[in-house]
GUZADO-593841 format. One record per residue (C-alpha): x, y, z. Coordinates in Angstrom, 2 decimals, padded with zeros to 5 digits. Example, Ala and Ser with C-alpha at 12.3 -4.5 7.8 and 13.67 -1.06 7.14 Angstrom:
2
        xx        yy        zz
    012.30   -004.50    007.80
    013.67   -001.06    007.14
//
This chain:
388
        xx        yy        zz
    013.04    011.92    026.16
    016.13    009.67    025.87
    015.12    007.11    028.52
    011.76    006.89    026.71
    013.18    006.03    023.26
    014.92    003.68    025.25
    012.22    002.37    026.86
    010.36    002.37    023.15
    013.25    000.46    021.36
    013.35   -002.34    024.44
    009.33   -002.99    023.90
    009.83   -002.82    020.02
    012.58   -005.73    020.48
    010.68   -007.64    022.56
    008.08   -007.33    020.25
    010.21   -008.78    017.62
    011.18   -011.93    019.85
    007.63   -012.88    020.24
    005.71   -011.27    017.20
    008.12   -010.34    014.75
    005.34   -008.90    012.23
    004.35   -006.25    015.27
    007.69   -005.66    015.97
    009.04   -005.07    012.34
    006.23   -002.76    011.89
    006.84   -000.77    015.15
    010.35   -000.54    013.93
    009.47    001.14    010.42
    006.89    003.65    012.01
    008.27    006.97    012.77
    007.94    008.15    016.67
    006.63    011.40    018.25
    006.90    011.67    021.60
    004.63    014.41    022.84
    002.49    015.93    026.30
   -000.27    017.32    024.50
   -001.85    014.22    024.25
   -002.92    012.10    027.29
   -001.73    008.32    026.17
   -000.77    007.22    022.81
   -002.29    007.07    019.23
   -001.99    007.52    015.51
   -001.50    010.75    014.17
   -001.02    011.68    010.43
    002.76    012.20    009.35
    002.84    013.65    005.74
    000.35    010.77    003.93
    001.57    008.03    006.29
    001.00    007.70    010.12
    003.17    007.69    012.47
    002.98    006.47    016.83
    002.25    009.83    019.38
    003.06    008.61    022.84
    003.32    011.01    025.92
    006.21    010.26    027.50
    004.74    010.53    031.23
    002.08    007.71    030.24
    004.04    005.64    028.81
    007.03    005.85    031.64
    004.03    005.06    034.24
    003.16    001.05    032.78
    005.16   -001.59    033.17
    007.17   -003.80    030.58
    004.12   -005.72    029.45
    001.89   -002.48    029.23
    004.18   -000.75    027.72
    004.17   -003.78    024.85
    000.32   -003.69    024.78
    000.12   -000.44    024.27
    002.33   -000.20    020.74
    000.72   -003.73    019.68
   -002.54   -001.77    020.15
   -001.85    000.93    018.27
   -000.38   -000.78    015.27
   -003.48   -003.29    015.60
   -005.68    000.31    015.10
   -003.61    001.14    012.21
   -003.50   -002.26    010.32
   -007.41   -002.30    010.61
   -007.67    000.30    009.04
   -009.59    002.55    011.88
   -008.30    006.10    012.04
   -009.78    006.34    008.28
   -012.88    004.33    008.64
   -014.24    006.23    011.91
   -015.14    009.38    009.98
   -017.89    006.72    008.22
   -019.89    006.46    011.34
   -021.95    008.55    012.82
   -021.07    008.34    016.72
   -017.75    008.68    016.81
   -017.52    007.52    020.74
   -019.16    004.69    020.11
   -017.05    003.74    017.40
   -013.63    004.25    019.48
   -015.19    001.31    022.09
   -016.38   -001.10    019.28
   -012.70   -000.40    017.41
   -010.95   -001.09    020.77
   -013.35   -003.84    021.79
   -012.43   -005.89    018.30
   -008.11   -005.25    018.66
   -008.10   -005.92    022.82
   -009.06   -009.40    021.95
   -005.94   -009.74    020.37
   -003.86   -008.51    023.18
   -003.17   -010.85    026.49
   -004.81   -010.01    029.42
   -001.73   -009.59    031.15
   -000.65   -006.76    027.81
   -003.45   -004.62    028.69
   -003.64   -001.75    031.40
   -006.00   -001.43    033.81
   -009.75   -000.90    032.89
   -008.62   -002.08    029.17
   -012.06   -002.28    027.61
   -012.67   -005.86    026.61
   -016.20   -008.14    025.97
   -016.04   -008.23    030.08
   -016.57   -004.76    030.43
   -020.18   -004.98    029.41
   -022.11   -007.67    031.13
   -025.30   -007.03    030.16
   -024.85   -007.84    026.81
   -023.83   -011.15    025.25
   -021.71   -010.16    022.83
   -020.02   -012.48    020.39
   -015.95   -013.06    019.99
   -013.95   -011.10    017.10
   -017.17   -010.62    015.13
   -015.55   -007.25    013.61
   -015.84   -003.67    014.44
   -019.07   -003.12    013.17
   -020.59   -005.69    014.63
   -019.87   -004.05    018.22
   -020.68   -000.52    016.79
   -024.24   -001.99    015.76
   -025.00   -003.75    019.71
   -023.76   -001.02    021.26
   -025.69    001.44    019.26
   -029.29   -000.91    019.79
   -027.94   -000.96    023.64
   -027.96    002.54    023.50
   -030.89    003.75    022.43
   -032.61    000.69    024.07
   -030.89    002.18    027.32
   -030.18   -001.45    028.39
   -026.79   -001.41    029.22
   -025.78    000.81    032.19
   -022.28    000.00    031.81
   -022.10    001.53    028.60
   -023.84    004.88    029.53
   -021.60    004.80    032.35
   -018.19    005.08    030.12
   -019.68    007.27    027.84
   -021.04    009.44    031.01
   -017.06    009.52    032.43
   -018.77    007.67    035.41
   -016.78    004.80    035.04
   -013.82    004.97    037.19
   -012.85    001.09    036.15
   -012.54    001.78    032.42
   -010.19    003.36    030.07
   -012.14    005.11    027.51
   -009.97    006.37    024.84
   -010.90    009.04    022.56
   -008.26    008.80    019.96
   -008.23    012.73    019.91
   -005.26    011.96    017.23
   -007.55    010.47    014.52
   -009.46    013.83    014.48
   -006.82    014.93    011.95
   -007.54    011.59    009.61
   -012.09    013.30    010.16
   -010.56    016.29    008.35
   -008.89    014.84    005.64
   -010.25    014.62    001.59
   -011.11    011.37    000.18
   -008.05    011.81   -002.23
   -006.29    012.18    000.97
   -007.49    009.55    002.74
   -006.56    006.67    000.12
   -003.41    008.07   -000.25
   -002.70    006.87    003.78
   -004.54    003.62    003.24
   -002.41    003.12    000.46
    000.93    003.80    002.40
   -000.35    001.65    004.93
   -000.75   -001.15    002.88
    002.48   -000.97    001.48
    003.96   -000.82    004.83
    002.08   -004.15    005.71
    003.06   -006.26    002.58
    006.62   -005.00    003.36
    006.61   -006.32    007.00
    004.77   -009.59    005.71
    007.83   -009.97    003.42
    010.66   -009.07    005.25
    008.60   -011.27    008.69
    008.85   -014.37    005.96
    012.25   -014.16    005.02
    013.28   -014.84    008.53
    011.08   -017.31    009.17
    008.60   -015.42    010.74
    005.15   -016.25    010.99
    001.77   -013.68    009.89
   -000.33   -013.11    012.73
   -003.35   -014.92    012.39
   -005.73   -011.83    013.02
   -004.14   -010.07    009.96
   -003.63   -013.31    007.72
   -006.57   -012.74    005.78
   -005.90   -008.97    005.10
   -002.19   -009.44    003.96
   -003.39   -012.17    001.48
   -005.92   -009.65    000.18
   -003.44   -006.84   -000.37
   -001.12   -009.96   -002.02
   -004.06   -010.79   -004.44
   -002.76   -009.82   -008.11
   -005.26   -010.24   -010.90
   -004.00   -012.63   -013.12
   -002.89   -011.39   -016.96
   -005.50   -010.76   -019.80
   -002.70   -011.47   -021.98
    000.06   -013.54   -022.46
    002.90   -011.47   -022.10
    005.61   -013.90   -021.98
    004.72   -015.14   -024.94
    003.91   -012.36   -027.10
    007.36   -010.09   -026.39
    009.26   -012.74   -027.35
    007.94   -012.75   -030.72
    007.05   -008.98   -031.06
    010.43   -008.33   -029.94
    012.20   -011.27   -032.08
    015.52   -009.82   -033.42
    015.07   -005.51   -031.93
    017.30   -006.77   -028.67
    020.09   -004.48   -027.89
    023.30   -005.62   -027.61
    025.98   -004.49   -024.88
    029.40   -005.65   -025.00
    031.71   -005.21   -021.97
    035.73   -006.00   -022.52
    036.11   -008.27   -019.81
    040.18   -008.95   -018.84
    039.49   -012.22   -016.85
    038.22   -013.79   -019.79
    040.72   -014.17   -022.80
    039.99   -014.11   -026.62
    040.37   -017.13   -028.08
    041.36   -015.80   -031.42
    043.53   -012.70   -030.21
    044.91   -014.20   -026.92
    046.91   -010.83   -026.17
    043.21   -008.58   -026.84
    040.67   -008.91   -023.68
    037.73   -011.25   -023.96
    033.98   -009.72   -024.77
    031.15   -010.28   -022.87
    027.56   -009.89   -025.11
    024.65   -009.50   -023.52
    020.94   -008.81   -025.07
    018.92   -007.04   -023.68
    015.19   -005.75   -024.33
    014.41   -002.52   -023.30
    010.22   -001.64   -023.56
    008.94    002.17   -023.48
    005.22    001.68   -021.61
    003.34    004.55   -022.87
    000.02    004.85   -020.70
   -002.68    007.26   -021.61
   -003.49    009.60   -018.12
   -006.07    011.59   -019.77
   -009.48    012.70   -017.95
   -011.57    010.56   -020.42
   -009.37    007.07   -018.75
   -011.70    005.90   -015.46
   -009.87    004.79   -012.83
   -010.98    001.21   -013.28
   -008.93    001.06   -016.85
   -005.88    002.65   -014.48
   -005.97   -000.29   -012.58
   -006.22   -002.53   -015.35
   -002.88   -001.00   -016.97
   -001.18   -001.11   -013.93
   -001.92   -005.04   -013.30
   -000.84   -005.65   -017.10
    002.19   -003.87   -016.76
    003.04   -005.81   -013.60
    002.87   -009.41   -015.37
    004.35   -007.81   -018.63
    007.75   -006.73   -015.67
    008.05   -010.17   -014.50
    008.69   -011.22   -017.82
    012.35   -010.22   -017.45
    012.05   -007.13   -019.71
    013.11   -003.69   -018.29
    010.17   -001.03   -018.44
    010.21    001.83   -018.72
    006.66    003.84   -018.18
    005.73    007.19   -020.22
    002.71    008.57   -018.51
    000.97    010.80   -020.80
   -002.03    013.06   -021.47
   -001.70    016.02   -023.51
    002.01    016.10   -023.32
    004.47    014.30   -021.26
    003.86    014.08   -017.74
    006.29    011.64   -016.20
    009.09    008.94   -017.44
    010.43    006.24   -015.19
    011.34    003.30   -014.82
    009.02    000.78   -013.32
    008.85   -000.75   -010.12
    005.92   -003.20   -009.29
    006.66   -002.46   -005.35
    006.12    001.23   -005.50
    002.50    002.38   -005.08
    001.83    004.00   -008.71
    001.70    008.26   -008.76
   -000.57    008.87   -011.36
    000.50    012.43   -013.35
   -001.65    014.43   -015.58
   -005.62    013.71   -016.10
   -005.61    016.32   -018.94
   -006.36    016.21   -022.61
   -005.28    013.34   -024.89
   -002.24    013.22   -027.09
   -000.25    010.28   -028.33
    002.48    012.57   -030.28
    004.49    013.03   -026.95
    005.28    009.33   -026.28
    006.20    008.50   -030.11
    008.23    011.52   -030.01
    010.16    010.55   -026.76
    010.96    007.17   -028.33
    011.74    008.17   -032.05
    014.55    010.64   -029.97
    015.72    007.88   -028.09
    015.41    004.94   -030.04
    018.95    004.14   -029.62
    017.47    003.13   -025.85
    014.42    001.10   -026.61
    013.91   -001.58   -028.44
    009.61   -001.25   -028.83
    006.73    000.92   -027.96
    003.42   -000.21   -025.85
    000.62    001.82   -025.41
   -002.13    001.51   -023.07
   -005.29    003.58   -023.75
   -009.08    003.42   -024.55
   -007.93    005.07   -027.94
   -009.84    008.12   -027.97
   -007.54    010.43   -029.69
   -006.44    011.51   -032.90
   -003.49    008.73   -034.84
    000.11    009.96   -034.17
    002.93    011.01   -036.73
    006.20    008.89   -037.44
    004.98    005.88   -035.52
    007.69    003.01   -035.11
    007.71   -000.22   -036.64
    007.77   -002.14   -033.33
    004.18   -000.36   -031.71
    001.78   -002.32   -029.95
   -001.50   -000.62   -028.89
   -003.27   -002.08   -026.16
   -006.72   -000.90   -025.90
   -008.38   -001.16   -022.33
   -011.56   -003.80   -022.01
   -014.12   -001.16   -021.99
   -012.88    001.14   -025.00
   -014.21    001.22   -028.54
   -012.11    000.07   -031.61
   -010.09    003.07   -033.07
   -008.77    001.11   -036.74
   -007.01    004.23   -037.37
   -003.93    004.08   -034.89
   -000.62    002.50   -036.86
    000.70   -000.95   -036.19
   -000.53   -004.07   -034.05
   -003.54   -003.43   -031.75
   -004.70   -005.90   -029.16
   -007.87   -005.20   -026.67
   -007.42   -006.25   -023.10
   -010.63   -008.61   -022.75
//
């Protein structure tokens, strides 16, 4: 096992040298090594993925298979296909069409033996990286038009020439829920927009097969509101102020006392409703406001909320959001958390479609921000803004 973890770390370098994204992506993917399958492929690793490889197979390519074959696998994973296969009918057919659209992104000299590429089926003209469901579509027509002997041939096990894969690992991705399902696609995005970042900062260049999908995941909808401009004068004078006794920097009054350094700081409590009546469309809408509302400078910290309090912490744009609760609807909890803390926090915003009954001993320094689909509720206390 040693010499092939060896053998996996030299490919994953030279990887780096030549295509730093696949490489830096290979690097953050946890390895299996394992004989129970007969090649390599994705299998599910808690709600990520992570890279099976039978050590035999691997140990029998060469430097540049060996390459191929982790570039093709991460090419499977960044398009998304261990999910979307369970959405077509003919699950064989869809392996060739998935492997058909990522081999054209591999040299010729990268791929084993019998690698299944637009060659491998002469009688049909089919066009060059048209997508995965373009290929699914011909070779489905080709199939029940029985005009492609080739094809029946691979799908027969006739074909000695080709290497049909079955991806017997994605049959644990068939099996999973929906819930399930967008909880990996949602890891795996993450992963991507990390390895776009970190493939920048050294100079690094985005493959151009993936260029379009990294600047999709990048996409942030742009603010309904203007955030910067509205803290800074619903916040005005509420900053709180640290001083730190600082022994480098002398008083200029009291030269033998230790200098102060004052600092102001504005700390915002994020209440966001999490009840069942909030769709997951206004979700989404919170969670892009509160984004542009953090790069405002302003430390956040988010109360999610339904009946009662289901999870504080601090916010972090670059972690995928965990929603908590889904229950009933209560705003007591959140007004609650910040009248016992209020030494902490220098306002309250809540985001909600404002179905639920006004809360008690609401501070001064509330904002209510309504989602674009809700209906006015004049009864909550203090400022409300709708996000349309």
């Amino acid at each position: 096992m040693v010499d092939v973890s060896e053998k996996v770390s030299k490919a994953s370098k030279n990887l780096i040298l030549t295509e730093a994204f696949y490489g830096l992506f290979l690097i953050g993917l946890n390895k299996r090594y394992r004989e129970d399958i007969p090649t390599a492929g994705v299998s599910k690793h808690g709600i990520g993925v992570q890279l099976s490889i039978n050590p035999e197979f691997f140990l029998s390519l060469n430097d540049d298979q060996r390459i191929g074959l982790l570039k093709h696998e991460l090419l499977h994973i960044s398009f998304g296909h261990l999910i979307l296969r369970d959405s077509y009918s003919d699950h064989k057919l869809f392996n060739i069409a998935a492997d058909l659209e990522i081999n054209q992104y591999i040299g010729s000299k990268y791929l084993p033996e019998g690698g299944l590429t637009l060659n491998s089926f002469p009688e049909l003209t089919l066009k060059e990286r048209a997508g995965t469901k373009y290929y699914y579509d011909e070779l489905k027509k080709a199939q029940e038009d029985n005009s492609c002997p080739s094809l029946d041939a691979i799908l027969s096990g006739a074909s000695d020439d080709s290497n049909y894969d079955d991806h017997v690992t994605w049959d644990e991705f068939d099996e999973l829920t929906e819930a399930e399902k967008k909880l990996i696609k949602k890891q795996v995005e993450h992963q991507l927009k990390e390895t776009a970042e970190t493939t920048e900062k050294r100079r690094g260049h985005i493959p151009g097969e993936l260029s379009d999908l990294i600047s999709r995941l990048r996409v942030v909808e742009p603010p309904k509101f203007d955030w910067r401009g509205y803290l800074r004068r619903f916040v005005g004078n509420s900053s709180i102020v640290y001083t730190k006794k600082m022994r480098r920097k002398y008083n200029k009054r009291y030269q033998e006392n230790p200098g102060l350094k004052i600092k102001f700081k504005n700390h915002i409590l994020v209440g966001v409703d999490t009840s069942g009546s909030v769709s997951k469309s206004e979700l989404e809408e919170f969670w892009c406001e509160l984004t542009h509302m953090h790069k405002t400078g302003h430390k956040i910290t988010v109360a999610q909320c339904d009946a009662g309090l289901a999870d504080v912490s601090e916010f972090n744009p670059k972690k995928d959001w965990e929603i908590h609760g889904r229950g009933g609807t209560s705003f007591q909890p959140v007004v609650d958390h910040f009248n016992d803390s209020r030494s902490a926090y220098t306002a309250l915003i809540y985001f909600t479609d404002g179905e639920a009954p006004s809360p008690q001993k609401c501070p001064k320094n509330t904002l209510w921000c309504l989602s674009s689909c809700s209906g006015d509720n004049d009864d909550l206390p203090g400022l409300v803004i709708k996000l349309n």
